[in-house]
C-alpha positions as CSV (number, residue, x, y, z in Angstrom):
1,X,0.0,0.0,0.0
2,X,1.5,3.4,-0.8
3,X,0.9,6.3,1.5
4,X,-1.9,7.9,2.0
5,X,-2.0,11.4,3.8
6,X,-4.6,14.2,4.4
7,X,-3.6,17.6,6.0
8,X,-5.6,21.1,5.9
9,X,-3.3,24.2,5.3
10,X,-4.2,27.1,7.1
11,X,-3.2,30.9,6.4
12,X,-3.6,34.2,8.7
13,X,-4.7,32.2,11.5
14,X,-2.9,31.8,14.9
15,X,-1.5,28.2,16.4
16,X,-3.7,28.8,19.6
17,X,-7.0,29.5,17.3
18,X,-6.4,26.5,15.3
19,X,-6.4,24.0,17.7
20,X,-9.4,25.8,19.1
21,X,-11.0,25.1,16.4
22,X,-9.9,21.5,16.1
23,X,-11.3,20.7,19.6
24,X,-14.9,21.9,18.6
25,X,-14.6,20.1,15.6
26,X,-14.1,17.0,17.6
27,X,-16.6,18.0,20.4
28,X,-19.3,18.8,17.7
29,X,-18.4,15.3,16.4
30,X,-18.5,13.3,19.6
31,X,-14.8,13.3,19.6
32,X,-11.5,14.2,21.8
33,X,-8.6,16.4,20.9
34,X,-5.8,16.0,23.4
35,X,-2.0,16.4,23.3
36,X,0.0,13.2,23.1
37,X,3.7,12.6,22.7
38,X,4.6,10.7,19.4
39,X,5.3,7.0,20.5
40,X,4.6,5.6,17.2
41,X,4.4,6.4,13.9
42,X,3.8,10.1,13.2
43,X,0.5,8.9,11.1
44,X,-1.2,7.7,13.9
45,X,-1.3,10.9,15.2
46,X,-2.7,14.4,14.7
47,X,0.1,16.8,13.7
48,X,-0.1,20.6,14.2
49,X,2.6,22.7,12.9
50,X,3.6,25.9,11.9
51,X,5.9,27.1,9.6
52,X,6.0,30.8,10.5
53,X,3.0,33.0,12.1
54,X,-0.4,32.5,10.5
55,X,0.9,29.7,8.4
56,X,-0.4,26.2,9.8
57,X,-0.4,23.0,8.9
58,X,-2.7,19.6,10.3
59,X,-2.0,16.6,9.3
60,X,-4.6,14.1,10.4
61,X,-4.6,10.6,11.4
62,X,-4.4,7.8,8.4
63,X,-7.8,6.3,9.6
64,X,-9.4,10.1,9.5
65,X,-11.8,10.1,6.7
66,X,-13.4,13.1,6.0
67,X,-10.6,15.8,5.6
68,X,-12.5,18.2,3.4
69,X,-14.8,18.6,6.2
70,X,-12.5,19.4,8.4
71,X,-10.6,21.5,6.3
72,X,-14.3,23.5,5.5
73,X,-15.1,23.8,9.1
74,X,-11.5,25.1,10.0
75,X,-12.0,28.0,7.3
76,X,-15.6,29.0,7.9
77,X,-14.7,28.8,12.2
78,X,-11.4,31.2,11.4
79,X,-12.5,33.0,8.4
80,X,-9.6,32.2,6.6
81,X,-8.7,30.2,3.7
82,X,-7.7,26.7,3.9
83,X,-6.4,24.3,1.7
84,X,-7.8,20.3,2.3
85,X,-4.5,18.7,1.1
86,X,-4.6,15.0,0.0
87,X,-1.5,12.4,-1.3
88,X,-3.6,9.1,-2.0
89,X,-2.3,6.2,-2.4
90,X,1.2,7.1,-3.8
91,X,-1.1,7.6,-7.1
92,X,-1.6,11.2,-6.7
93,X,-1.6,14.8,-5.1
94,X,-4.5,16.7,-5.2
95,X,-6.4,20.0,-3.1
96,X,-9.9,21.7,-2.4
97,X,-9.4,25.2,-1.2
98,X,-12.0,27.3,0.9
99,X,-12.5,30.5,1.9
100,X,-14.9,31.5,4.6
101,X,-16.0,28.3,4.2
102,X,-16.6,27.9,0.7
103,X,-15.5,25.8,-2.0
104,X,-12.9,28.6,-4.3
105,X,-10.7,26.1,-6.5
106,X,-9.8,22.7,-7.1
107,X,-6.9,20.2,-8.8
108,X,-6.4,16.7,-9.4
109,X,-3.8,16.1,-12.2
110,X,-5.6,12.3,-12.6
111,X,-9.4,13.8,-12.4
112,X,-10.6,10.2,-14.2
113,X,-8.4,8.6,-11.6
114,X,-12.2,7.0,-9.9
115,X,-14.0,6.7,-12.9
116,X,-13.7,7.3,-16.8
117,X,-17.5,8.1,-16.9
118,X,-17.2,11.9,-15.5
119,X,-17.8,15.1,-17.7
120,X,-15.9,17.5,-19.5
121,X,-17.2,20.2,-16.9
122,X,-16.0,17.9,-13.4
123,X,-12.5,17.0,-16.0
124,X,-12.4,20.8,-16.6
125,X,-13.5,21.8,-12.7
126,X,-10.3,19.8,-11.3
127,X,-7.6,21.8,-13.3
128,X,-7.4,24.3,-10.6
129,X,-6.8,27.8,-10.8
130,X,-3.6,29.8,-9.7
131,X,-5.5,33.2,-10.5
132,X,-7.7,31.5,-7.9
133,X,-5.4,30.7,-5.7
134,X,-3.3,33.9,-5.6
135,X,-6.6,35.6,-5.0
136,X,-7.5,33.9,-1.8
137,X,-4.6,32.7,-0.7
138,X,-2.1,35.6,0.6
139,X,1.1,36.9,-0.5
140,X,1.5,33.9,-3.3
141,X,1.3,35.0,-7.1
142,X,0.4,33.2,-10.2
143,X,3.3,32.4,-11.6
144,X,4.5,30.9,-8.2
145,X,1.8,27.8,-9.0
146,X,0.8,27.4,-12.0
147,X,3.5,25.0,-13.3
148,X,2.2,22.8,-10.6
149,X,-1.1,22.7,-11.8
150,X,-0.8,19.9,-15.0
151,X,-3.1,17.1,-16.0
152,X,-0.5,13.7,-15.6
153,X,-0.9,11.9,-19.0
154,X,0.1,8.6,-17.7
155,X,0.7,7.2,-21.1
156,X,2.7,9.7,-21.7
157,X,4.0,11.2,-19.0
158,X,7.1,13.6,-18.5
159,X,8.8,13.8,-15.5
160,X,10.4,16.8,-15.2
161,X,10.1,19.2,-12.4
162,X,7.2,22.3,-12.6
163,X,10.5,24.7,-11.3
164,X,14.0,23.9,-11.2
165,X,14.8,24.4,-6.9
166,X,11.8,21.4,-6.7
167,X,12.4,18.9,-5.1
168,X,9.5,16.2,-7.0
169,X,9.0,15.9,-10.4
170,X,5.5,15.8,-11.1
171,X,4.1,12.3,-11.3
172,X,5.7,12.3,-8.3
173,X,3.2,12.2,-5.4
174,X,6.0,14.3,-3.5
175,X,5.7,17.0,-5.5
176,X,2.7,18.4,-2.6
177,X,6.2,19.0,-0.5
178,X,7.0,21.6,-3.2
179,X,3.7,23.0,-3.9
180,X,3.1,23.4,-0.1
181,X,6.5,25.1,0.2
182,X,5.3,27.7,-2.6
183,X,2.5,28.7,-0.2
184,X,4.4,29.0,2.8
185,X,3.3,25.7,4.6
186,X,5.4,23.4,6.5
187,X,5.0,19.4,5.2
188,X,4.5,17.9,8.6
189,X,6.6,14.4,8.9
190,X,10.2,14.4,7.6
191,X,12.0,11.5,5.4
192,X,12.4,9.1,8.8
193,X,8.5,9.6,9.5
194,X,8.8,11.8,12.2
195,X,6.9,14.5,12.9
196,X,7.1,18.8,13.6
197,X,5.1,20.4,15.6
198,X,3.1,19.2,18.3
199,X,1.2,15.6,18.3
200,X,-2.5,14.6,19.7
201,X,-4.5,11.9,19.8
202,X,-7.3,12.7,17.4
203,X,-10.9,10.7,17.4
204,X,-14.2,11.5,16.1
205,X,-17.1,9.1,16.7
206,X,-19.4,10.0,13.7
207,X,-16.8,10.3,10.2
């Protein structure tokens, strides 16, 4: 099984405020939030961490389902945008982004990875945006993004890096690392698995 991992990226929002916001969310959900140290893998975990003031990052649990949800409920709680942020299954990188609360832009470079039978207008829908994204997100510009934001021809695929200081090509599920780092957001667990930031224990009784 390749790796599957789901974080929200927050901007203009302080650490304190965020994990305010995650405890309601597990309150209103039946669950717990509470601080742990990191005795086992860092993807068992709930990872907060910040990069520099009002940029945070969550990483949640593996078994933690519904990431967009939280990701929505982060934004419309803080008012601020938020990036759901999803590696699946090796396969893929892909994002929703909010604002307020509501659904701004989205990408998946495989958007018939689930299904063939889709439509042009959910193909075209997944492309993403970096006018978009420069407009709600703050202090990142188009041209900062947009070579990240390319449809993988798998029968045909390239892999050559969207800029040259990348790290991932793309095809590359790693290539979220790079994208992140354009908008100013720490990727949570380092090469060994381990995590920054602080660690809870993470449950919610009705995903």
């Amino acid at each position: 099984m390749g790796l599957f991992l789901s974080m929200s990226g927050i901007a203009n929002a302080e650490l304190a405020k965020v994990t305010g916001a995650l405890q309601r969310y597990a309150k209103e959900h039946e669950g717990r939030l509470e601080a742990a140290p990191a005795t086992a893998e860092a993807y068992e975990f709930l990872i907060v961490s910040e990069s520099k003031p009002g940029r945070v990052t969550v990483a949640y649990p593996g078994e933690f389902m519904d990431w967009d949800d939280a990701s929505a409920f982060l934004s419309r709680s803080l008012g601020v945008p938020v990036f759901s942020l999803h590696i699946h299954d090796d396969d893929l990188w892909m994002y929703v982004l909010y604002d307020r609360g509501t659904e701004v832009d989205c990408f998946n470079p495989i958007p018939k990875y689930w299904t063939e039978n889709i439509s042009d207008a959910e193909v075209a829908k997944w492309k993403g945006s970096p006018a978009r994204i420069a407009k709600h997100w703050p202090g990142v510009k188009t041209e900062a993004v947009e070579k990240y934001l390319v449809t993988w021809d798998l029968d045909d695929l390239v892999l050559a890096k969207a800029y040259t200081d990348d790290k991932f090509p793309r095809g590359d599920c790693g290539q979220l690392a790079d994208f992140m780092r354009r908008l100013e957001l720490d990727y949570p667990i380092d090469e060994q698995g381990q995590p920054h930031g602080k660690t809870y224990r993470f449950e919610v009784e009705d995903q």
